[in-house]
C-alpha atoms as an extended CHARMM CRD file, in Angstrom:
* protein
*
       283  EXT
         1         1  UNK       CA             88.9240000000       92.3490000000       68.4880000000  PROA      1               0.0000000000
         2         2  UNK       CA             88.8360000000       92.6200000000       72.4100000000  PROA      2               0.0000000000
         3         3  UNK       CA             90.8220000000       91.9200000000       75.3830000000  PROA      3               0.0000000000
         4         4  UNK       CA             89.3510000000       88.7230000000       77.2450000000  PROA      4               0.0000000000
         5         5  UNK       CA             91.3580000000       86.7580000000       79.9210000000  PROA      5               0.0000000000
         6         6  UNK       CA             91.0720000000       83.0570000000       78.7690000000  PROA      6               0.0000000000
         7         7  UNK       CA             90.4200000000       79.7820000000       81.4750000000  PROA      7               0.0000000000
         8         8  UNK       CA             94.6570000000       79.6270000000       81.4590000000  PROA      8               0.0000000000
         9         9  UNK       CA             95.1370000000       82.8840000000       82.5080000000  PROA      9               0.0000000000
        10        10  UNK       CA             92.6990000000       82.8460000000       85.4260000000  PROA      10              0.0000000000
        11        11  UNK       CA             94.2320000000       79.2900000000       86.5550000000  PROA      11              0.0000000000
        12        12  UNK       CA             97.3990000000       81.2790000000       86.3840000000  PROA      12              0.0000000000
        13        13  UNK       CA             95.9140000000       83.5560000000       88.6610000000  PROA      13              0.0000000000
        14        14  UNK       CA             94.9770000000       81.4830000000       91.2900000000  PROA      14              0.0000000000
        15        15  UNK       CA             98.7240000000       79.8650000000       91.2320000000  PROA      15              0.0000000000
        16        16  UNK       CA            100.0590000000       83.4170000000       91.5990000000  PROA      16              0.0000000000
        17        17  UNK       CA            101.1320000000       83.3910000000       95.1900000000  PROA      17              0.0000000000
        18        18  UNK       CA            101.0380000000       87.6890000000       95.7450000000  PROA      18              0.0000000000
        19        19  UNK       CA             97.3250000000       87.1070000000       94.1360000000  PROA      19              0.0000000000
        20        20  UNK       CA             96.4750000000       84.4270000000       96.5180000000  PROA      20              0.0000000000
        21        21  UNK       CA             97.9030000000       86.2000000000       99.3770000000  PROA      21              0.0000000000
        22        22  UNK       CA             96.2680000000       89.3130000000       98.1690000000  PROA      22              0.0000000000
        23        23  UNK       CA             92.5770000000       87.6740000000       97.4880000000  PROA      23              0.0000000000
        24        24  UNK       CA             92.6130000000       86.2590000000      100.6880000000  PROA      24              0.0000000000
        25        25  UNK       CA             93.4520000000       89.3200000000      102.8920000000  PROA      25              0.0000000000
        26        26  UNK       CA             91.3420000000       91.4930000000      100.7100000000  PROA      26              0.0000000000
        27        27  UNK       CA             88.1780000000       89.1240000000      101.5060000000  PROA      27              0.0000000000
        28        28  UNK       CA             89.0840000000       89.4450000000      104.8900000000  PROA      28              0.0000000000
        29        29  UNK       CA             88.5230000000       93.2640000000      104.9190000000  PROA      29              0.0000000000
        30        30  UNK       CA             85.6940000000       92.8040000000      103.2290000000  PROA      30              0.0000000000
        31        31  UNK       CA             83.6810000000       89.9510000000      105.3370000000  PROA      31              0.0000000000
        32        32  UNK       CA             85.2080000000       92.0390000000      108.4760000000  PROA      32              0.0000000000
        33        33  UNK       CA             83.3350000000       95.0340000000      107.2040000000  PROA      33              0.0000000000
        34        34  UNK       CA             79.8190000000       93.3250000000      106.1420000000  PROA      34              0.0000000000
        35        35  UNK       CA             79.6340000000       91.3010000000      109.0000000000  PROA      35              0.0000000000
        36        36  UNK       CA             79.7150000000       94.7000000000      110.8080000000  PROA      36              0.0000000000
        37        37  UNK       CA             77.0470000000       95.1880000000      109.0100000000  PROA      37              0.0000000000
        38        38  UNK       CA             74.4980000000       92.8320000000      111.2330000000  PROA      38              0.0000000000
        39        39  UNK       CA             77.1000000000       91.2210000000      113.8850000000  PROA      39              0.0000000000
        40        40  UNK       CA             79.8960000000       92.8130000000      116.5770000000  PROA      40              0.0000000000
        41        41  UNK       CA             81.2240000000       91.2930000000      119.5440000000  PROA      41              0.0000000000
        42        42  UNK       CA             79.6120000000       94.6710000000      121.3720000000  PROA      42              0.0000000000
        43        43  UNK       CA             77.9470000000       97.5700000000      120.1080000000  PROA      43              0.0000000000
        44        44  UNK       CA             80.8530000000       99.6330000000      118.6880000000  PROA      44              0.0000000000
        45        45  UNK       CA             79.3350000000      102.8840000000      120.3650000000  PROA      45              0.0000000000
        46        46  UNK       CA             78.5560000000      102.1050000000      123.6790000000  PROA      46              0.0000000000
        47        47  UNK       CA             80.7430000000      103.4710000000      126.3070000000  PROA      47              0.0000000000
        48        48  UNK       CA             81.1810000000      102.0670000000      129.7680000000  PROA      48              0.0000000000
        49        49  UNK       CA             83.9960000000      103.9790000000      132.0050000000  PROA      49              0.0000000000
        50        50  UNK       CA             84.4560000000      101.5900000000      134.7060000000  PROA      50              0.0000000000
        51        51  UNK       CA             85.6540000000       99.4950000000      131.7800000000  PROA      51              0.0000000000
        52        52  UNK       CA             87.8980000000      101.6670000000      130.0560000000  PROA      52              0.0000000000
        53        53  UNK       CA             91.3460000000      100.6390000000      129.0330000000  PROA      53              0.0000000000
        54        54  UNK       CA             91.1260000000       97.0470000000      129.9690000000  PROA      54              0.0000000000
        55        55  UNK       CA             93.0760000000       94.3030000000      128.2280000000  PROA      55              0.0000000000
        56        56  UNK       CA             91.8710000000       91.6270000000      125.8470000000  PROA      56              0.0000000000
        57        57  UNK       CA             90.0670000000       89.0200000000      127.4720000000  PROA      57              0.0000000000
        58        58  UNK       CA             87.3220000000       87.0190000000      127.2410000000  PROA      58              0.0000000000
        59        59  UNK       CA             84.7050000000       89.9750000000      127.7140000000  PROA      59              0.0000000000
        60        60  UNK       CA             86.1150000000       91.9440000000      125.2620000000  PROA      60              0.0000000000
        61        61  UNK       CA             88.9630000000       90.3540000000      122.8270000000  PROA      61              0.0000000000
        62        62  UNK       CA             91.2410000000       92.8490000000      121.8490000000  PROA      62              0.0000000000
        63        63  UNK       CA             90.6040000000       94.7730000000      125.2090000000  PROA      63              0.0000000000
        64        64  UNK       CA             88.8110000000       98.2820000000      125.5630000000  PROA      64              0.0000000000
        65        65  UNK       CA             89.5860000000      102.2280000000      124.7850000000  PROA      65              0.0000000000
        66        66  UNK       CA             89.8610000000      105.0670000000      127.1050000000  PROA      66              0.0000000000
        67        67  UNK       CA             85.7280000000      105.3180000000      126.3980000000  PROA      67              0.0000000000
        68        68  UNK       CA             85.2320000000      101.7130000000      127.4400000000  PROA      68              0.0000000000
        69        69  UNK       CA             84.1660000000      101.0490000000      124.1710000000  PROA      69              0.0000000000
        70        70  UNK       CA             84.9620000000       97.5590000000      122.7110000000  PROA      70              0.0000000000
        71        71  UNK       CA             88.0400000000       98.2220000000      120.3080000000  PROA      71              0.0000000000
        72        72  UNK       CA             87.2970000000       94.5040000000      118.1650000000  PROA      72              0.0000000000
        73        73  UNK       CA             83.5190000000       96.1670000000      117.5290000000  PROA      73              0.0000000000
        74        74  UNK       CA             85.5080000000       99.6350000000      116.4360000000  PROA      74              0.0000000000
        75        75  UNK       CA             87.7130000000       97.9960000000      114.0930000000  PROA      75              0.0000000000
        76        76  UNK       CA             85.0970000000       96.2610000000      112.6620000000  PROA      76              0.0000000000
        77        77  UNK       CA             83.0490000000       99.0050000000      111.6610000000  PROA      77              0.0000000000
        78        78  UNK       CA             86.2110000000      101.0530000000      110.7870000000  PROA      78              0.0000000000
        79        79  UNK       CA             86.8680000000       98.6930000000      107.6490000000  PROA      79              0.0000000000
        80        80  UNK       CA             83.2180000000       99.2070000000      106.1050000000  PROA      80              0.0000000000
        81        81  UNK       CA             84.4400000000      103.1920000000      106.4210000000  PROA      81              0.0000000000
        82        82  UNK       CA             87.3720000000      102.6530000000      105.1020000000  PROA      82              0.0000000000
        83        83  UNK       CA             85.9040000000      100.2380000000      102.0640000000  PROA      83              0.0000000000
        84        84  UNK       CA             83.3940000000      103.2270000000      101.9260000000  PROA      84              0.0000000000
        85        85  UNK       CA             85.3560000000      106.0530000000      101.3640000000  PROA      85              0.0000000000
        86        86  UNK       CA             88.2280000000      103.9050000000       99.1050000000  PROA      86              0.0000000000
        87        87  UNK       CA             85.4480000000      102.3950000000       96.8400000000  PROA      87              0.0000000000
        88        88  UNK       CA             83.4790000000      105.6750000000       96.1230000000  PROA      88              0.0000000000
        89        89  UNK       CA             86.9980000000      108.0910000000       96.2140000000  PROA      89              0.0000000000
        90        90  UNK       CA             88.2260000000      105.1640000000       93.3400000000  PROA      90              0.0000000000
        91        91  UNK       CA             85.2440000000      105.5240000000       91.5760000000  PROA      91              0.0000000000
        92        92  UNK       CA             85.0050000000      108.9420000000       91.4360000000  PROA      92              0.0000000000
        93        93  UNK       CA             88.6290000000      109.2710000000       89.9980000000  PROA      93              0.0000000000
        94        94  UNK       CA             88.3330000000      106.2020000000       87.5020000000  PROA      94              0.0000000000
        95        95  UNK       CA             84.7950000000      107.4790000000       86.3390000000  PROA      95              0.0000000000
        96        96  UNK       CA             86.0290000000      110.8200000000       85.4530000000  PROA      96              0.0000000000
        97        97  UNK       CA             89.7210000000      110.1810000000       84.7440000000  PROA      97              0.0000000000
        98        98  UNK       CA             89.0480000000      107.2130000000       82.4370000000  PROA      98              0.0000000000
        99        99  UNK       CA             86.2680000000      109.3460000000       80.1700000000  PROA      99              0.0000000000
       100       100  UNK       CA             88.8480000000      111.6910000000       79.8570000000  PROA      100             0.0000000000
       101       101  UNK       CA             91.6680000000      109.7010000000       78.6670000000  PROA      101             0.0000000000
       102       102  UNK       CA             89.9480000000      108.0360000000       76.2020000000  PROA      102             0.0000000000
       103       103  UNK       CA             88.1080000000      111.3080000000       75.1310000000  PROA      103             0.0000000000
       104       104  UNK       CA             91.9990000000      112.7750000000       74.8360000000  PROA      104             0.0000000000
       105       105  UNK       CA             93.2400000000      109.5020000000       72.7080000000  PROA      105             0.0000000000
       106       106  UNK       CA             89.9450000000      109.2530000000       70.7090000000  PROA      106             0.0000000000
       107       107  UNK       CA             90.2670000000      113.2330000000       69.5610000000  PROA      107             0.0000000000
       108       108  UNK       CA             93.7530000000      113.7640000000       69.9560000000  PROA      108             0.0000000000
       109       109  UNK       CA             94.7530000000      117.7340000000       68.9330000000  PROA      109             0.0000000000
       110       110  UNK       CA             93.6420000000      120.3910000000       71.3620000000  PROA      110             0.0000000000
       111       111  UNK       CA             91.1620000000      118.4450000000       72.7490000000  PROA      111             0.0000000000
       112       112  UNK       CA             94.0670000000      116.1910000000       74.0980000000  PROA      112             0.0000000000
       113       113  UNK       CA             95.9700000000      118.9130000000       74.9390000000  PROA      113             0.0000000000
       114       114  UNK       CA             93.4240000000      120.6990000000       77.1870000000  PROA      114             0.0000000000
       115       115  UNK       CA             92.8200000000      117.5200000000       78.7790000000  PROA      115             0.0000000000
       116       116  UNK       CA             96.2220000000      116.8460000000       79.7060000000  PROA      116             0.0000000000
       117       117  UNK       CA             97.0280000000      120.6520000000       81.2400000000  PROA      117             0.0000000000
       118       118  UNK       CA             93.9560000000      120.3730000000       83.5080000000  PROA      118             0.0000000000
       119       119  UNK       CA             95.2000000000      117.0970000000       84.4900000000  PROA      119             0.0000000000
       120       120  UNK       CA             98.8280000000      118.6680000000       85.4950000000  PROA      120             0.0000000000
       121       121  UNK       CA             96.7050000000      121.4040000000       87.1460000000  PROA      121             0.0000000000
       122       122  UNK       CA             94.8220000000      119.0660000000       89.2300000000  PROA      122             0.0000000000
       123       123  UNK       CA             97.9090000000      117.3940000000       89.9320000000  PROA      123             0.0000000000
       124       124  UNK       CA             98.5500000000      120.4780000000       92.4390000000  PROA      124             0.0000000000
       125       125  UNK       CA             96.0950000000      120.0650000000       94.7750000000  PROA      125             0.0000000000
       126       126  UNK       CA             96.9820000000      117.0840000000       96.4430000000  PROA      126             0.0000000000
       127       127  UNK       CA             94.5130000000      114.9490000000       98.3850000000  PROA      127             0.0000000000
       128       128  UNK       CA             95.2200000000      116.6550000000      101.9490000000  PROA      128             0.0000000000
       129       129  UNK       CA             95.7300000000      120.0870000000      100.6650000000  PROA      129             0.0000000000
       130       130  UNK       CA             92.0910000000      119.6480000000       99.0440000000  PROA      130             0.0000000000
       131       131  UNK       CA             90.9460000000      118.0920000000      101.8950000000  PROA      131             0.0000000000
       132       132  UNK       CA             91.8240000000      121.0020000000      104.1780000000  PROA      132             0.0000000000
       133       133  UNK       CA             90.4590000000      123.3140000000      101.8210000000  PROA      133             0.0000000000
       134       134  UNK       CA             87.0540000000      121.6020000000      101.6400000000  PROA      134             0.0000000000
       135       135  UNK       CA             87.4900000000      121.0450000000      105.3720000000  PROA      135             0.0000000000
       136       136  UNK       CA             87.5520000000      125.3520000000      106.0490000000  PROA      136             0.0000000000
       137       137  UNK       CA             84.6730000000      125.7830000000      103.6490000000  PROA      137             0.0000000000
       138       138  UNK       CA             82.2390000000      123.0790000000      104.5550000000  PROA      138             0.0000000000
       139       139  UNK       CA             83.5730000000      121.1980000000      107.2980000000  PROA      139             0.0000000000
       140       140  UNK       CA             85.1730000000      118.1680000000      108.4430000000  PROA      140             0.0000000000
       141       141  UNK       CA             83.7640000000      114.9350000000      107.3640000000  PROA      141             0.0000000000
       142       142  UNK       CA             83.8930000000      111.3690000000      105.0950000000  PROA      142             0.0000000000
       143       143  UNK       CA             81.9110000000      113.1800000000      102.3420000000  PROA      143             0.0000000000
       144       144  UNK       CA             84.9500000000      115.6650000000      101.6710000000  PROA      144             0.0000000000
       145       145  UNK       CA             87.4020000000      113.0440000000      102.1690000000  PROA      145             0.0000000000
       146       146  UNK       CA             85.4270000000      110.7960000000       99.6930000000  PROA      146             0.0000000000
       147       147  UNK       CA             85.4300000000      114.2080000000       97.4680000000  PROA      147             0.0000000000
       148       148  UNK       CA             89.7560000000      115.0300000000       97.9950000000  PROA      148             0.0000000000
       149       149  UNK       CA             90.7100000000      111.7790000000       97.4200000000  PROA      149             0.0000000000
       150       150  UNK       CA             89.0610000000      111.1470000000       94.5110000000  PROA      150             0.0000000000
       151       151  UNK       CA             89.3280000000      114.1280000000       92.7370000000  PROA      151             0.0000000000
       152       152  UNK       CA             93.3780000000      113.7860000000       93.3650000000  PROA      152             0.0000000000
       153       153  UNK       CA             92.9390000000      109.9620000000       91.0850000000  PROA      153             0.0000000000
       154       154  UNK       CA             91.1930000000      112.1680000000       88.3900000000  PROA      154             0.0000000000
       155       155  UNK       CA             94.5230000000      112.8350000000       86.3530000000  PROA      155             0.0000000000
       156       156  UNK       CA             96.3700000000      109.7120000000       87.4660000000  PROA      156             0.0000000000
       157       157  UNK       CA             93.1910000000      107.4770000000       85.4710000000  PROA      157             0.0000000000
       158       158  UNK       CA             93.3380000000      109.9950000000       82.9080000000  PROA      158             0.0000000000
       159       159  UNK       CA             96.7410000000      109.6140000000       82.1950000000  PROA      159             0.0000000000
       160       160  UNK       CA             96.6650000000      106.2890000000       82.6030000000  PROA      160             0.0000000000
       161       161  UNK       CA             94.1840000000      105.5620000000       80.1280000000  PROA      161             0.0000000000
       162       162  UNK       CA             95.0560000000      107.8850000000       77.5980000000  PROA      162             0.0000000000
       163       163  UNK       CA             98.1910000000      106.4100000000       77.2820000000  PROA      163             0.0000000000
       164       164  UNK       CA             97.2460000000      102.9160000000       76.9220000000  PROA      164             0.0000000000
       165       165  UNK       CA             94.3660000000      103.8650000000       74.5040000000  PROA      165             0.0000000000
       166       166  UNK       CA             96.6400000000      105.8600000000       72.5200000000  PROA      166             0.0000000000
       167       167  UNK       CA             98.8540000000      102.8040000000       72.3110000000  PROA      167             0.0000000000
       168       168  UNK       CA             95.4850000000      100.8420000000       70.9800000000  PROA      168             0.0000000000
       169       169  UNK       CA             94.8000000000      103.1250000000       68.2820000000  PROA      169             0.0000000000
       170       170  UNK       CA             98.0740000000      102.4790000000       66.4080000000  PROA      170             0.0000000000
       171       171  UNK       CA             96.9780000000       98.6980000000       66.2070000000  PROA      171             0.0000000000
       172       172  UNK       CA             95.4140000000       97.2760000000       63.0760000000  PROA      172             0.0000000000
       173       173  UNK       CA             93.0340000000       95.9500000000       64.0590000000  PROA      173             0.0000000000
       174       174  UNK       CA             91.6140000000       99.3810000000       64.9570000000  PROA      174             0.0000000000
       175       175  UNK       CA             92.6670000000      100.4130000000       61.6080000000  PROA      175             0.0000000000
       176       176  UNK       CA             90.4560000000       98.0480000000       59.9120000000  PROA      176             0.0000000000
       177       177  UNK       CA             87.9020000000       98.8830000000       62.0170000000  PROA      177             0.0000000000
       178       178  UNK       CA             88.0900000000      102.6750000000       61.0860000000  PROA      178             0.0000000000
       179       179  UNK       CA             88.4370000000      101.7440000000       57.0880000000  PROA      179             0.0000000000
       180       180  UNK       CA             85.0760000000       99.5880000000       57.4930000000  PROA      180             0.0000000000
       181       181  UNK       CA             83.3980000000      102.9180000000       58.7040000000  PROA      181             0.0000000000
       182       182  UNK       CA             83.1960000000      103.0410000000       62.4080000000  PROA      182             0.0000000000
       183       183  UNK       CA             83.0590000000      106.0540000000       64.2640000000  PROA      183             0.0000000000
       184       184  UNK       CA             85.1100000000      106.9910000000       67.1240000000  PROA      184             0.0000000000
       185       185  UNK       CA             83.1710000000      106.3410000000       70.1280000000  PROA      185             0.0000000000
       186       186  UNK       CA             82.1290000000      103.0900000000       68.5450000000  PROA      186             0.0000000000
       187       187  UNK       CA             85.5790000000      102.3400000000       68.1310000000  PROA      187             0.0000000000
       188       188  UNK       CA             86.4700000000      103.1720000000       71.7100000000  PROA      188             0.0000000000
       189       189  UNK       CA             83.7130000000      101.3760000000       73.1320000000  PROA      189             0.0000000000
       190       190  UNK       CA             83.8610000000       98.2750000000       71.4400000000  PROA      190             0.0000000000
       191       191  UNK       CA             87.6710000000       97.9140000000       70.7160000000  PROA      191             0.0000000000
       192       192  UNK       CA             89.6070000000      100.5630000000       72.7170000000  PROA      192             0.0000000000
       193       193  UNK       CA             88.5710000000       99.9940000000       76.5010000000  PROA      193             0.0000000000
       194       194  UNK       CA             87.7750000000       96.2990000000       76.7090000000  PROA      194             0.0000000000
       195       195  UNK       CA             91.8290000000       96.1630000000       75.3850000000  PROA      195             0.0000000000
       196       196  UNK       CA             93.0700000000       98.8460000000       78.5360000000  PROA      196             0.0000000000
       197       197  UNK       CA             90.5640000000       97.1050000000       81.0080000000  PROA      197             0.0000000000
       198       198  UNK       CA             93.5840000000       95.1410000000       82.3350000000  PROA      198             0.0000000000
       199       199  UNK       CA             95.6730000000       97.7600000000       82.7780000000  PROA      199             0.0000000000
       200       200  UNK       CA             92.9600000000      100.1710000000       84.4270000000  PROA      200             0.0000000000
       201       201  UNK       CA             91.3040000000       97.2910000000       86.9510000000  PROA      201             0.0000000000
       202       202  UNK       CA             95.4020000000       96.9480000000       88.5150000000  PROA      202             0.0000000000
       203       203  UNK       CA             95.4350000000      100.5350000000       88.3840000000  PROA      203             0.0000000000
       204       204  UNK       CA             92.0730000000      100.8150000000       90.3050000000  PROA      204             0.0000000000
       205       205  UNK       CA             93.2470000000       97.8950000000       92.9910000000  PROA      205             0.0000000000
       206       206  UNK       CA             96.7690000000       99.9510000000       93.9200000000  PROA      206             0.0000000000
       207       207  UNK       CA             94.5950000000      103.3240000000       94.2290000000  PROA      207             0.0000000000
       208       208  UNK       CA             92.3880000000      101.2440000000       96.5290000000  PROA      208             0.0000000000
       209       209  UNK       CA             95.1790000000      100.5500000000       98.7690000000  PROA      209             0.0000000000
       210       210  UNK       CA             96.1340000000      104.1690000000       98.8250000000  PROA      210             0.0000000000
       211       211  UNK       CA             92.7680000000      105.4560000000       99.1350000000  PROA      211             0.0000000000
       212       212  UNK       CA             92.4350000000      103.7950000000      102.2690000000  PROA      212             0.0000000000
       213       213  UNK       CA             95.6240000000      105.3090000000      103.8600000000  PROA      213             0.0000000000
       214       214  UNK       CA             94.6330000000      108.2650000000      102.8040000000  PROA      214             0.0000000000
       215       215  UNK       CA             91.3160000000      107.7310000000      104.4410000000  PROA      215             0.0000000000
       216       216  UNK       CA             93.2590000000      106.5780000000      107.5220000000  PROA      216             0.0000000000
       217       217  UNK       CA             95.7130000000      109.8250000000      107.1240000000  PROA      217             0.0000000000
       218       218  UNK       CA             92.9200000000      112.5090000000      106.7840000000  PROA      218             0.0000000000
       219       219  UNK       CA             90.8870000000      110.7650000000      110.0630000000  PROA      219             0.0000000000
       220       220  UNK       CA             93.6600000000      111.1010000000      111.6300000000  PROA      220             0.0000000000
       221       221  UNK       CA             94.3500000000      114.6410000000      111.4880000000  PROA      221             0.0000000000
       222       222  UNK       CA             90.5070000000      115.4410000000      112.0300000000  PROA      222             0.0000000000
       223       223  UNK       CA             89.7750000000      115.7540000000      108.5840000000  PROA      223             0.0000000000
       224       224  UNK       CA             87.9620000000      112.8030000000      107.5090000000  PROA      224             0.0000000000
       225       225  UNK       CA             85.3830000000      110.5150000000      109.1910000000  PROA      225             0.0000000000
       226       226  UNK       CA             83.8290000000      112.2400000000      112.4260000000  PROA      226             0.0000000000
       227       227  UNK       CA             82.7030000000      111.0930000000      115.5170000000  PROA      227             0.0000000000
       228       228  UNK       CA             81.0180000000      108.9230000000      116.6890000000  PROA      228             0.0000000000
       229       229  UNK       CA             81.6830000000      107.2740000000      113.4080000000  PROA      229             0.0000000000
       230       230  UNK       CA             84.6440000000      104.3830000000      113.7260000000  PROA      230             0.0000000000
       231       231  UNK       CA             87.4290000000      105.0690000000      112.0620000000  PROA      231             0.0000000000
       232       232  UNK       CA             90.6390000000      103.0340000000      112.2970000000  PROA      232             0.0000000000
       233       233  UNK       CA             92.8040000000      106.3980000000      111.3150000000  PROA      233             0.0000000000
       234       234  UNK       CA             91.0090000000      108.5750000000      113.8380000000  PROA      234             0.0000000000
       235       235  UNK       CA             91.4520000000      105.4960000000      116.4950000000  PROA      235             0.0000000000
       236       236  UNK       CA             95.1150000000      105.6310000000      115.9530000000  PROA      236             0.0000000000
       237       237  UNK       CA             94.6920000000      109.9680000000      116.7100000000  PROA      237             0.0000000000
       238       238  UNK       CA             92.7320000000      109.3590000000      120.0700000000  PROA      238             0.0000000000
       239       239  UNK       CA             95.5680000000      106.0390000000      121.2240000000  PROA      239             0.0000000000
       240       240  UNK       CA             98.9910000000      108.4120000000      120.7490000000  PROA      240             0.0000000000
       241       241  UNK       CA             98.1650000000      109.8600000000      124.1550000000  PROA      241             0.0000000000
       242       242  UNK       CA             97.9840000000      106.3620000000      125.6850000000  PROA      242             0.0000000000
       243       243  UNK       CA            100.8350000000      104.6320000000      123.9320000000  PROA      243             0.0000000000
       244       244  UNK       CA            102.2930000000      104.2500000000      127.9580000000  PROA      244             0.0000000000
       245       245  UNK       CA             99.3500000000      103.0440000000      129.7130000000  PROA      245             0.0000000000
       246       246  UNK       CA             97.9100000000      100.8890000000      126.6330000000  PROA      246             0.0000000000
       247       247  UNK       CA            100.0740000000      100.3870000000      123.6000000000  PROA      247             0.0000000000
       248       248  UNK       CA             97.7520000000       98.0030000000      121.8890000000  PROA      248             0.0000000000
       249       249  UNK       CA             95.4620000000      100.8430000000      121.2220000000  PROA      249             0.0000000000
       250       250  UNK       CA             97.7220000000      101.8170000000      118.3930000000  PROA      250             0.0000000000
       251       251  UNK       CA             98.6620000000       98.7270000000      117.1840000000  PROA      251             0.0000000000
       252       252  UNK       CA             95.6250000000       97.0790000000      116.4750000000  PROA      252             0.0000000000
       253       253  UNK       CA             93.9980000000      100.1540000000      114.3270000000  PROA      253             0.0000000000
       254       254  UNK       CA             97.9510000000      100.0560000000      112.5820000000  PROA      254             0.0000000000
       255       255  UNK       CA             97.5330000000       96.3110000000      112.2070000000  PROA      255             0.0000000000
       256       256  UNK       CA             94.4370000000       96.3700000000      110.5680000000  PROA      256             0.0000000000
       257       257  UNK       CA             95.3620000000       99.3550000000      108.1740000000  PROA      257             0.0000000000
       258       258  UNK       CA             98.3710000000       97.5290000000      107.0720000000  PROA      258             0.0000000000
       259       259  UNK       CA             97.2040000000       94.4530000000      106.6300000000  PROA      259             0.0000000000
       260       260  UNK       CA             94.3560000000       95.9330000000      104.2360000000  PROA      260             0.0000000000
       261       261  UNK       CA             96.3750000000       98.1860000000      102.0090000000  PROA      261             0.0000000000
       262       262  UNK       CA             99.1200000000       95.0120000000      101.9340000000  PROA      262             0.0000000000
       263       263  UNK       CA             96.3370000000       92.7310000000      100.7810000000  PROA      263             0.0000000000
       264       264  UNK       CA             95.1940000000       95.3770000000       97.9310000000  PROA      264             0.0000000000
       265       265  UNK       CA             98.5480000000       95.7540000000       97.0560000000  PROA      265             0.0000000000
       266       266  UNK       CA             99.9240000000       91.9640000000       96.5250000000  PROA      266             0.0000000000
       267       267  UNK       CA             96.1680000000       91.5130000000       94.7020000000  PROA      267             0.0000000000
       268       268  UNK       CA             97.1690000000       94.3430000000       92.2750000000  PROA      268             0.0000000000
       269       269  UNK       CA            100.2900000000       92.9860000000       91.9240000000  PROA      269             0.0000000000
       270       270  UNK       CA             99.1230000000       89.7230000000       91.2890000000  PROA      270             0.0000000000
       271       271  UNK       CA             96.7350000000       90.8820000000       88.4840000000  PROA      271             0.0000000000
       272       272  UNK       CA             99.3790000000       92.8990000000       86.8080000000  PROA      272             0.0000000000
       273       273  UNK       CA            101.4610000000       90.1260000000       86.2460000000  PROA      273             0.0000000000
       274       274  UNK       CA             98.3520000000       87.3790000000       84.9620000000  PROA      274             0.0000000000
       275       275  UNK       CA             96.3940000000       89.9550000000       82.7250000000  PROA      275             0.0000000000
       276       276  UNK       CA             99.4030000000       91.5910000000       81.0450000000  PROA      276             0.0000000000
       277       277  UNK       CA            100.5500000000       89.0880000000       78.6380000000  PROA      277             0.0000000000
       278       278  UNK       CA            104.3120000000       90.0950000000       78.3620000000  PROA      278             0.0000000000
       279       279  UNK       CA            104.8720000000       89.4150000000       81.9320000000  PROA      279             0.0000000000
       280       280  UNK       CA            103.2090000000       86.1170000000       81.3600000000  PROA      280             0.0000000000
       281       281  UNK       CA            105.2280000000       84.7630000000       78.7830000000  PROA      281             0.0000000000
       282       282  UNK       CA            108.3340000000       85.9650000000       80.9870000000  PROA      282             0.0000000000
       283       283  UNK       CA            106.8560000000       83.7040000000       83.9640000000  PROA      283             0.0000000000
């Protein structure tokens, strides 16, 4: 027996007004950051002084930095860093953390035990703290932040799925599985995870979100992507010393950030609520 959302439940989905919301600013971000990928209204890097700090207009939309450089191009680019480093720092972290879990529920005993301490140890190096760390022995840059960040969602997954998994392995049908002679792993594979894939896919949207401001945090104080690399936290960083002279500096790069981790957050939200069955019957 396994988990599969049936044609009612995905209707549902679509009717869910946070996942509607959510879908549509999360494709946003995401055509925003592929069409960077062969289109910008300038080239994000170029720099032209006698332009510098103009206001939007029809040259450049949302106006131009204290480089000259055109800020619509830079927040462009900034989201396919910021999808970067969130969709590789969430992998890392469910990868790892999810193996885990369901290596702690499947063994249970010490096994789950040792799993569970390293987890709480991990739990003390928190994303900036590691990031700093990495940042005085290698260096500043996206690859560490990639590496802080996900490394910090290690023992959240783990948790996460051990606990659903363990809930799993109490149900009969797993029983009967197990009295017709499967093995553990066979057991996990085929009955435990497609059952917690719900839980883990919301888990993996709201870490997303966060991943992102983290991203945005960590540029900010230096620590994450470098120049001449966009980066919507690191634009925020260079337009504090301008909030007099051009205040829109900061609150496009804000905009943009909130707007994305909003989206990821009302799409999470929205698939909590149509692939958990108990909420659904509630609705």
């Amino acid at each position: 027996m396994t988990a599969r959302v049936p044609g009612h439940a995905a209707a549902r989905l679509l009717r869910h007004p946070s996942f509607a919301l959510g879908a549509a600013l999360t494709t946003l971000l995401v055509a925003a950051a592929l069409l960077s990928l062969v289109w910008t209204p300038a080239p994000p890097l170029a720099m032209d002084l006698a332009a510098k700090l103009q206001p939007p207009g029809a040259a450049h939309w949302l106006g131009t930095d204290a480089f000259g450089r055109d800020v619509a191009s830079l927040l462009l680019v900034g989201a396919r860093s910021s999808l970067l480093v969130g969709a590789v720092a969430v992998g890392i972290g469910a990868g790892i953390g999810i193996a885990l879990g369901l290596l702690a529920a499947a063994r249970r005993g010490w096994v789950e035990e040792l799993v569970m301490r390293l987890a709480d140890f991990t739990f003390a190096f928190p994303a900036l703290l590691l990031a700093i760390m990495l940042a005085a022995v290698f260096g500043a840059g996206m690859v560490n932040a990639i590496v802080a960040i996900g490394v910090f969602y290690i023992p959240t997954f783990a948790r996460v799925a051990r606990a659903s998994a363990v809930a799993v392995w109490s149900r009969d049908f797993v029983l009967a599985a197990r009295a017709c002679g499967k093995g553990r792993w066979r057991i996990t594979w085929e009955h435990v995870l497609p059952n917690i894939l719900p839980v883990l896919i919301v888990q993996a949207t709201t870490h997303f979100a966060l991943a992102i401001l983290a991203e945005a945090a960590l540029s900010y104080l230096g620590l994450g992507t470098q120049p001449p690399q966009p980066s919507w936290g690191r634009m925020l960083s260079e337009a504090q010393t301008l909030m007099f002279q051009a205040p829109l500096l900061a609150v496009w790069p804000g905009l943009a950030i909130a707007l994305a981790v909003l989206g990821l957050n009302l799409l999470g939200d929205g698939l909590r609520d149509g692939l958990d069955p108990r909420l659904a019957r509630q609705r």
